[in-house]
N, C-alpha and C positions, 0 to 999 in steps of 0.2 A: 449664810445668807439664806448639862444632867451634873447634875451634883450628886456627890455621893455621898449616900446616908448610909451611916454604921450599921451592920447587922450584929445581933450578937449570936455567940455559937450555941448549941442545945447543951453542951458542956460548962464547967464551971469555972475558976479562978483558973485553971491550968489552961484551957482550951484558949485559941486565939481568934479574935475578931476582924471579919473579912467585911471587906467595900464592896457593898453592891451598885455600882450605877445604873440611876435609872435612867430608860430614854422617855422623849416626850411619844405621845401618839402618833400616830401618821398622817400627815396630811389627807383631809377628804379627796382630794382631784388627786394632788402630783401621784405620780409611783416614785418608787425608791429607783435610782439610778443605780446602773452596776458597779462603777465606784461605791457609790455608799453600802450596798449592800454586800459587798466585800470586807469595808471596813466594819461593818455591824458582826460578819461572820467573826472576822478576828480579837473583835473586841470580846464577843463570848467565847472565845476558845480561851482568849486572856483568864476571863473569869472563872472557866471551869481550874485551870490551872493554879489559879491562885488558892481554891475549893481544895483540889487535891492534896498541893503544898501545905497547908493549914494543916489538912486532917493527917498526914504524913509526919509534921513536926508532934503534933498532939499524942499521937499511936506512940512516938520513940519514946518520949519523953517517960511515959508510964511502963512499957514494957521492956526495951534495950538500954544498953549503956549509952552514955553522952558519946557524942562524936564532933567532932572537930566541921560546922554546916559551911558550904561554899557557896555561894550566891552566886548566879549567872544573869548578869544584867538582859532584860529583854530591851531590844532597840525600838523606838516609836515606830509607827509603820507613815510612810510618805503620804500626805493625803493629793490625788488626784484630783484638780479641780474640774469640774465639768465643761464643755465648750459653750460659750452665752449665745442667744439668740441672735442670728441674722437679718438684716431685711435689707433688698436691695432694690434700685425702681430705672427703669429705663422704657424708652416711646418703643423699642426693638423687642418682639417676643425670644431674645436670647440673654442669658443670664449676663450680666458685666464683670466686671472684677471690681469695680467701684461703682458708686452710683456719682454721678457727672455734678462737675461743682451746679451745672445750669441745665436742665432740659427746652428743647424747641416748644414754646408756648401753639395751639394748634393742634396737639395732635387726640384723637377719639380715645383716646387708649391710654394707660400706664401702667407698665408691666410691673407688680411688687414680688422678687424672688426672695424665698423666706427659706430658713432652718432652724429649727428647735428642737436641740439634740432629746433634751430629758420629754419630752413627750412621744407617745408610739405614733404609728401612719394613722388609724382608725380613727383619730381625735377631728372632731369637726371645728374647722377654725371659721373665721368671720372678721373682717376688716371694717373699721369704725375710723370717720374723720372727725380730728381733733379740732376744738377750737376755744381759745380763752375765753371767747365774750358769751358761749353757749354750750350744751349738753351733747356729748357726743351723738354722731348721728351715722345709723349702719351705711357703709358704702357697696354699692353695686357693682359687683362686678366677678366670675367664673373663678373658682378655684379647682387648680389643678395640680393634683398629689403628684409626687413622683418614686418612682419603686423605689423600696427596702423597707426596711424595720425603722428608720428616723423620722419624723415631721419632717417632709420639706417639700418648696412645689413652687406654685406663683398663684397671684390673682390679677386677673384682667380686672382693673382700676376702670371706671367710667365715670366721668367728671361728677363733681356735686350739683348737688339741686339739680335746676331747671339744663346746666351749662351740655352745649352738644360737644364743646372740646373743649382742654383746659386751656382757660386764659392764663396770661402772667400771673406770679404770686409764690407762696409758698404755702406746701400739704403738707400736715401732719395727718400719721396716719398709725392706728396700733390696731393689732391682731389681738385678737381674745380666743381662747379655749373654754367652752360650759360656762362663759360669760366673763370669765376673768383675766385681764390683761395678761400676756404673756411678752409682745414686746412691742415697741414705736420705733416710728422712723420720720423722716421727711425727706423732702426733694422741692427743689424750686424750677418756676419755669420762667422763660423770659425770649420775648419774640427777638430772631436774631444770634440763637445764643451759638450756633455755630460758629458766628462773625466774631462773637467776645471772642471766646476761646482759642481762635486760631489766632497765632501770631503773625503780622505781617514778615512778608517773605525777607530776608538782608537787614532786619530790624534785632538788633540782640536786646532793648527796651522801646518798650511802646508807649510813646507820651505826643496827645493831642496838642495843637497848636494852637494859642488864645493869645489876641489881641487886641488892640484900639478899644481899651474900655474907657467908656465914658460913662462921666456922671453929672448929675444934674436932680435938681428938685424933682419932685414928683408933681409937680401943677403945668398945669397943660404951661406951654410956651417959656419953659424955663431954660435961661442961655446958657451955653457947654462951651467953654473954654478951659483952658491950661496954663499955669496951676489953676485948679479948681479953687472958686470960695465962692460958699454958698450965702445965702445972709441970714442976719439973725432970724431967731422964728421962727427958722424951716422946721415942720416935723415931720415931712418924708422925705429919701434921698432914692434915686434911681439909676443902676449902672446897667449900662448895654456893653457886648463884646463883640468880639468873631471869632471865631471857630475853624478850625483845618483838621482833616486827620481825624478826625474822632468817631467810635464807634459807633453804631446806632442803637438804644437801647442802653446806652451807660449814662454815665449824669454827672456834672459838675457840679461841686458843693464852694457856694457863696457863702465869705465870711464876713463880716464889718470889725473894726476895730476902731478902737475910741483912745487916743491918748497911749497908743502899743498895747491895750489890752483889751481882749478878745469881748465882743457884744454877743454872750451866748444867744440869747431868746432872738438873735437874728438872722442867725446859720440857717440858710436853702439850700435847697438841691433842686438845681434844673434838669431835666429830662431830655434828653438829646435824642432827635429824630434823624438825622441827616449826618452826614460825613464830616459836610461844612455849612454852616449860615451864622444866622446871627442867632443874639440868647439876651436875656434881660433879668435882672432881679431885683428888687427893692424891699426897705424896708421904712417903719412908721412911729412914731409914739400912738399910743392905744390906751385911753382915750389922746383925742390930737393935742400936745402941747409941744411945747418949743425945744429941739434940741437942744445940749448945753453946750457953751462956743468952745471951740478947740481942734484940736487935728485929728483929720481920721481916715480912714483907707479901707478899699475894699479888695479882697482879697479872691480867687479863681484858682482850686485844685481839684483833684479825684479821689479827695475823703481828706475828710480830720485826721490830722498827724500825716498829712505827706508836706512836699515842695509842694508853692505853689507856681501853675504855671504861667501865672498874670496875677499884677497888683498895681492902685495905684491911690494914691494918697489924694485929700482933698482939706479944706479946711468949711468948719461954720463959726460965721460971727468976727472974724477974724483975720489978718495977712499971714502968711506963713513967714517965720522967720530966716534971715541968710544961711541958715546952720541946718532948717529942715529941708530947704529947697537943694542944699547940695547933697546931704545924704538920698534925695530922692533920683539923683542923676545919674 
């Protein structure tokens, strides 16, 4: 992350023809690594070897008697891979052992600790924030080498743009050498994130409490009753819950389902502020026309592909039949 081309000998029909591999040029920036230039050594000692062997069979052949030749297989040589570039980022000026699935959104600072084995200490690095929608933009912030012979050190992070602390979100972030990418990373931040992280005390799974959803039309004064049925027509639907237990800073994802299968383009995610209160989500035809009559239900988890931890069926257009009202009991 070299073919060889035939040389022929200065000799004639009797003389034997030795493989020269060529290497490419050398990188302008990187140096050679000491693995590499270990194996570079050995690969010319190979060659000179195979030089000598050549000219040794050629010399017998014309001057001594024939002999009986033994061939001593040479063994490949291991190749050592080199160690890949690090980066690690935490709110603490002390290095981690990981960088944390969340950091505390809030803090002036973020610590990026880096190593980059194949580059020396001398090299001037520079940290660049990433972004899809725009062109890398240099980020602010003190680099500090740390001794020996290897790249490696940290940079005091200071938020983008205008921001005096990092709000919520996720950074990317890559390090350049004489302008050219050497490695990336990310970290995400999120207010609260000590609370995700820690698991409640006597709790061996952690799963918020949701219920009394209701639904109902989306037009102001529309009646909530059980089983729900909506009437023809409707094309917005509206569900309310409650809440127990739940982090602040995490978010329930709202599904709707139509006939047992899933209404993609109507999957939400609510945002959760509080421990416990209430939550609401709705969804619409766009432009407004009439949903089509049948059974359908709205669904309350903590992502696509889990249990969900509240659900509850409704009908438009329609009565539910004796056979969906018991499976709903």
């Amino acid at each position: 992350m070299s073919d060889g081309v035939p040389s022929p000998s200065p000799s004639a029909e009797d003389t034997q023809q030795l493989t020269v591999p060529q290497t490419p040029p050398p990188s302008p920036r990187r140096r050679m690594s000491g693995p590499t230039l270990l194996a570079f050594l050995a690969v010319g000692a190979l060659m000179g070897t195979a030089a000598g062997v050549g000219f040794n069979h050629w010399w017998t052949a014309r001057h001594a008697s024939p002999e009986p030749s033994v061939e001593t297989p040479i063994a490949s040589l291991p190749s050592v891979p080199s160690p890949a570039p690090a980066m690690l980022f935490s709110t603490a000026r002390s290095r981690p052992e990981a960088t944390a699935e969340v950091l505390e959104a809030g803090a002036p600072l973020v610590y990026c600790f880096f190593s980059i084995p194949d580059e020396a200490r001398g090299a001037e690095v520079s940290a660049w924030w990433l972004d899809a929608a725009r062109d890398p933009v240099r980020a602010s912030g003190e680099v500090t080498l740390d001794p020996g012979e290897a790249l490696s050190g940290v940079v005091a992070l200071r938020p983008p743009g205008a921001q005096e602390v990092f709000g919520p979100g996720i950074y990317e972030v890559a390090l350049r050498i004489a302008g050219e990418p050497v490695a990336e990373g990310s970290f995400a931040m999120l207010k609260g994130a000590a609370e995700l992280v820690t698991r409640p005390g006597g709790m061996d799974r952690y799963r918020p409490e949701v219920n009394n959803i209701l639904v109902f039309t989306g037009e102001p004064g529309g009646a909530v009753r059980k089983p729900c049925v909506l009437p023809s027509g409707t094309s917005s639907v509206k569900a309310t819950f409650a809440f127990a237990h739940a982090l602040s800073g995490t978010a329930f994802t709202v599904q709707w389902l139509y006939e047992d299968g899933l209404i993609r383009q109507a999957t939400t995610e609510v945002v959760i502020r509080a421990a416990e209160g209430q939550a609401d989500a709705w969804f619409a035809t766009k432009p407004r026309q009439a949903l089509p009559p049948g059974k359908y239900a709205v669904l309350v988890s903590l992502g696509e592909g889990t249990p969900p931890l509240a659900q509850e069926p409704f009908w438009i257009g329609r009565q539910p039949r004796p056979d969906e009202l018991r499976k709903t009991r």
